[in-house]
N, C-alpha and C positions, 0 to 999 in steps of 0.2 A: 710373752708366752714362750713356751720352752720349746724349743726346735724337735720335730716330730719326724722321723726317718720310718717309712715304710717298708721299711728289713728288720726293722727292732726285735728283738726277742723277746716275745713278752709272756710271761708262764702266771697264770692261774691259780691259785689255793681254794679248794671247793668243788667240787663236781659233783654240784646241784643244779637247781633252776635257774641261778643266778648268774653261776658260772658257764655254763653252757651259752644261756642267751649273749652272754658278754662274746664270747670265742664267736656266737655268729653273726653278733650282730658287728664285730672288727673284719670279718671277711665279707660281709652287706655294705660296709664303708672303705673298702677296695685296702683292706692291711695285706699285705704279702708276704710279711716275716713269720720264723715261728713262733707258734703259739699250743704251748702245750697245758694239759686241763692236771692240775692231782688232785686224785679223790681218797681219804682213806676207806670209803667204802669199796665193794667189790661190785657193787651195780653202776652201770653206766647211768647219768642223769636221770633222775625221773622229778613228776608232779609230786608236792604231798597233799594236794587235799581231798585225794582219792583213798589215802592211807585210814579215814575214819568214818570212810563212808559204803563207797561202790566195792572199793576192794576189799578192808573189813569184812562185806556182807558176802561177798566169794562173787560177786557180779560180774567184775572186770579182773582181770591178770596187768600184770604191771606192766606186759609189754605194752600196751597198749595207754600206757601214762608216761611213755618217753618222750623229753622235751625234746630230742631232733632222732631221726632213722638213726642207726648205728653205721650205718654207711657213710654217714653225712660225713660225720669225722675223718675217715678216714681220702671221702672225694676233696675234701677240703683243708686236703694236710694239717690238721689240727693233732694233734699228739694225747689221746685220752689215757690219763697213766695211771689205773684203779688200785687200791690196795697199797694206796703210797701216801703214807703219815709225812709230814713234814714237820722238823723236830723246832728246829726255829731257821729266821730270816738273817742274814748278814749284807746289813745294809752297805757297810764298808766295801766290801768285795761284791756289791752285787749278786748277791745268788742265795738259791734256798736250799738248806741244808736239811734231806728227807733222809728219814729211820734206816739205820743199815749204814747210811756213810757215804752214800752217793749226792752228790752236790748238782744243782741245776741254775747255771748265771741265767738273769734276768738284764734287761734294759727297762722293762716295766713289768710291773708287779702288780697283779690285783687279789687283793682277798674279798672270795665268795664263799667266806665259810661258814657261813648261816647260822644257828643254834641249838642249844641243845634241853634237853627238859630241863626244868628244876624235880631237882628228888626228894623224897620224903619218908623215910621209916627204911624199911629192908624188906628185898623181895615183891614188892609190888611192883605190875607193869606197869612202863611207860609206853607211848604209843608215837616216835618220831620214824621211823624207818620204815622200808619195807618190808624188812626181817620183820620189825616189830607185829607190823598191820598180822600181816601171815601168820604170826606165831597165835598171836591172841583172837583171830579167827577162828581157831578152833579149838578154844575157849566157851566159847559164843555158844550155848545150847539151851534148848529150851527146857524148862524148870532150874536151869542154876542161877545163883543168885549173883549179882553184879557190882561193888559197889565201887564207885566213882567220887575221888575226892578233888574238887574243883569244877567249877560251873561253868566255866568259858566255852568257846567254838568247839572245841575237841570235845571236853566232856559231856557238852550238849549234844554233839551230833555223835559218838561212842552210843549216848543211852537213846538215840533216837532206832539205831542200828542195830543195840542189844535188842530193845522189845519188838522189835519187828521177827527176830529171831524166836521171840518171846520168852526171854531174859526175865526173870525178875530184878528190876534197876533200884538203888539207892543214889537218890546224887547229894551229895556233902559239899557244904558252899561255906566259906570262914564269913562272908560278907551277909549281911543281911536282903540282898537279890542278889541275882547273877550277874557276871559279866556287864561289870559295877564300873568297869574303864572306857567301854567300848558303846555302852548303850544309853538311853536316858531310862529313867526309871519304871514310866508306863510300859515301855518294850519289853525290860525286865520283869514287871506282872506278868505281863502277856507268855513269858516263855515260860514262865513259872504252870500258869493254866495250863498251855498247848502240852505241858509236858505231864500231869498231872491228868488230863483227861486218859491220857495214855499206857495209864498207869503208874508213869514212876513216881516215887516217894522222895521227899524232899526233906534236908536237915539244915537247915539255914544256917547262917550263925552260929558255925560250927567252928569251937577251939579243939584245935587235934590238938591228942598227947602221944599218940604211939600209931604206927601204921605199920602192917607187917602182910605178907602175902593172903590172909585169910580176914583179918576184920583190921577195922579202925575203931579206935580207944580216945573217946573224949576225957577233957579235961571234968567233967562235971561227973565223968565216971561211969559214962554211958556207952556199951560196946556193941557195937556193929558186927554182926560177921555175916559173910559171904562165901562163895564157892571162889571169885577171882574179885581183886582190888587192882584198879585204875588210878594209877595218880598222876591229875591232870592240871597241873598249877600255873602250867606258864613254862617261858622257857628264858635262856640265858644266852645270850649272841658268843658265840665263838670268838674274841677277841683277844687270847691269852698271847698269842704268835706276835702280834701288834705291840701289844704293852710291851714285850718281852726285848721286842726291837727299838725300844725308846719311842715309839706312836702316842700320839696323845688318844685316850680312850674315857670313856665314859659310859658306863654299860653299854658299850658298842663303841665301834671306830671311828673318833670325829672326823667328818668328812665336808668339803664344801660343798655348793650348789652343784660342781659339777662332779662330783663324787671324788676328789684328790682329797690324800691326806695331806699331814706338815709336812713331807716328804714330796717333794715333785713329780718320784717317778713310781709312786705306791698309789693306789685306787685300793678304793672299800665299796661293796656293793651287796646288796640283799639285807638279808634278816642282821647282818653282823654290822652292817653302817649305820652311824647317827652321824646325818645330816642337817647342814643348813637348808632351810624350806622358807619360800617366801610367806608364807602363811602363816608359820609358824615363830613367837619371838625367842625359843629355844630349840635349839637342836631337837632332832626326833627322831627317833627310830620305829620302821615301820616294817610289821608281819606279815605282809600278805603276797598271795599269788601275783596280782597284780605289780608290785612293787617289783616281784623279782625278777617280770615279763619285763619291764618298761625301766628301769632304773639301769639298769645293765648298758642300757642303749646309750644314756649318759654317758659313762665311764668310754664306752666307745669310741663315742661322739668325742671327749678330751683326748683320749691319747691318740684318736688321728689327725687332732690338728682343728679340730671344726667346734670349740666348746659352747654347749647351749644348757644353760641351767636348767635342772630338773623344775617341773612347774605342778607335775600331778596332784590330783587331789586325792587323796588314801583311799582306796574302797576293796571293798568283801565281800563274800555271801557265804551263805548257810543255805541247806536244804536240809528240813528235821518233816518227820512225817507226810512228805507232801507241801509242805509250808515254806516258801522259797523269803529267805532274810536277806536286803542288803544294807549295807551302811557305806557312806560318804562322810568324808572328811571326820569332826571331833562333836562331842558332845561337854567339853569343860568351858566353863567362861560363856555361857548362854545363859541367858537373863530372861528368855521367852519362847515356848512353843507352841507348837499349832500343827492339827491334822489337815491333812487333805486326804479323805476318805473315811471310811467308817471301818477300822479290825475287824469289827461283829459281822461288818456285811461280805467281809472274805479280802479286800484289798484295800490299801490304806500306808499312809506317808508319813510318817512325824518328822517335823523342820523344826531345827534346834534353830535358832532367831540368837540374833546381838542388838540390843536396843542402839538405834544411832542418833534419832531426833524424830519428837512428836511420835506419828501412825509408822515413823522407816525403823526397818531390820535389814541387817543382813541376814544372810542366810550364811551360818555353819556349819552345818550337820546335817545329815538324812538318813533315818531308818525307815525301808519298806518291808511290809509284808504284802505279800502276793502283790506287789505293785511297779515292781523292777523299769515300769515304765516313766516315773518319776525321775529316776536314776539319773541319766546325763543332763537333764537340765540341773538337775541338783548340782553335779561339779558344777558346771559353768555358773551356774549363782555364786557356788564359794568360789571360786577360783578368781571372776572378776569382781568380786564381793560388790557384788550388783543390790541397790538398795530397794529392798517391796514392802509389802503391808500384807496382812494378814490375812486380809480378803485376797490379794493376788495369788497365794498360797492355796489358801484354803476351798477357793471357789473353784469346784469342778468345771464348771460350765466354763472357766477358762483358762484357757493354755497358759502354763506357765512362763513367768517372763524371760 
């Protein structure tokens, strides 16, 4: 193990979720050297999954989505340096070299610098910032028209937020369901309806040939127009700084169980790290709030000396209409599912299953609707990949194993 000095210098890339929790959760494991955060944005840390929803709808202010007091920082000598790009890393000399010419040595290094949309056409909003949320807030009016290309968490919960505003919504999906990575198929009806009752209009199986601020232009020749275009496809991990410094990358920063790069004294953490995962037999990189709370602690956890592999089971939620969605672990390489509950009757489970022998599954996966109470036994089945049967699952009348 590498010898760990609680004076280190250790400077930060990212001042998000990820990198915030990293800087507190090094002062929650007694680091005492400096530790300074750069963010190229001008906002101190915030949450985003406030950004497509509560704030979107003007409900909340962004103060109020700060991962830590603005005070914290500074009670806790941590160094928050906003509006400071860093141009690239010099692993040779230790230090990061930010826009302007000013240089900052490192002894450890983590990059939290999370992701950024994928784009498509010219002129259409993205929705990752809190500039953005704000901007395209008031947008948001009732009789204009909306249309959203991509069906995922964001675009889902954009048109759950437009019609409540009473938006007229188009959602545009290239996949034949939605959020075709993250759910199993039945869930994908399901959110097709919930959204459709709602109003919004669906285009499935959609080949875009043109996107521009006012409509989308199919390939079949079929045009769209709107008052504002959302383009919602997914996003791309910030790891250009990485590759640039000789890091091994792979749409994100390969990282091990305890968040180190190939580099001993470099860490990757958040949306921008693919990790090794016991669960997983390929690296993974993972999007969620969750991840960027608890994966930080990791990285912590190694450069104070104390390394514990990350063991988390992935999970999310959605709230669209009133209808609270979560999901656990994966839905690929399952061979069997099974509800425990009834959709129709308001609350209900689907368990992705891995056939093991005879009546045994594991359990992989879990999506709830209205049923959040499912939830943590769900990890702990995937996690210890606990072997049940379909009835242990599916039989309300008993607690699950």
């Amino acid at each position: 193990m590498v010898e760990v000095a609680a004076e280190h210098r250790i400077v930060i890339i990212g001042a998000g979720q990820a990198g915030a929790r990293c800087a507190e959760s090094l002062r929650l494991k007694g680091h005492t050297g400096p530790i300074t955060i750069l963010g190229d944005e001008q906002e101190p840390p915030y949450e985003r999954p406030p950004l497509s929803k509560s704030l979107l709808a003007g409900l909340t202010n962004v103060e109020s989505h700060r991962v830590l007091p603005l005070d914290w920082y500074l009670n806790h000598q941590v160094s928050l340096r906003l509006g400071s790009r860093v141009e690239y890393v010099d692993r040779l000399a230790s230090q990061v070299i930010i826009q302007g010419g000013s240089s900052l040595p490192y002894d450890k290094l983590v990059f939290a610098t999370g992701s950024r949309p994928r784009l498509l056409g010219q002129g259409a909003w993205v929705l990752r910032s809190v500039q953005d949320s704000l901007d395209l807030s008031r947008e948001i009016d009732s009789g204009r028209r909306l249309l959203i290309v991509g069906a995922g968490l964001i675009g889902l919960e954009v048109a759950a937020t437009a019609r409540s505003k009473g938006m007229e919504v188009t959602l545009i999906e290239a996949a034949n369901w939605p959020m075709v990575r993250v759910v199993p198929r039945q869930i994908s009806q399901y959110l097709v309806e919930l959204h459709k009752t709602q109003g919004v209009h669906w285009v499935l199986d959609a080949r875009i040939a043109f996107v521009d601020e006012t409509q989308v232009k199919l390939e079949d020749g079929t045009v769209l127009v709107g008052d504002v275009v959302l383009v919602a496809i997914g996003v791309m991990p910030n790891d250009d700084l990485a590759r640039t410094a000789g890091l091994p990358t792979d749409d994100g920063i390969l990282v091990d169980e305890f968040g180190c790069t190939a580099d001993a004294a470099i860490y990757a953490t958040g949306d921008c790290a693919r990790l090794a995962h016991h669960l997983s037999s390929t690296p993974i990189r993972i999007e969620t709030w969750q991840h960027s709370e608890l994966h930080p602690q990791t990285v912590a956890s190694a450069i104070c000396g104390d390394p514990k592999p990350y063991r988390e089971v992935p999970w999310a939620w959605s709230d669209q209409y009133g209808v609270n969605l979560q999901m656990s672990g994966w839905t690929h390489s399952a061979d069997a599912e099974v509800w425990r509950g009834d959709p129709s009757s308001g609350g209900a489970t689907l368990f992705m299953l891995q056939h093991a022998s005879d009546d045994q599954f594991f359990v992989i996966g879990a999506t709830s609707i209205n049923r959040s109470i499912d939830q943590r036994s769900a990890r702990r089945l995937i996690s210890k990949k606990t072997l049940v049967s379909k009835i242990d699952i599916s039989d309300l009348n008993r607690s699950l194993p």
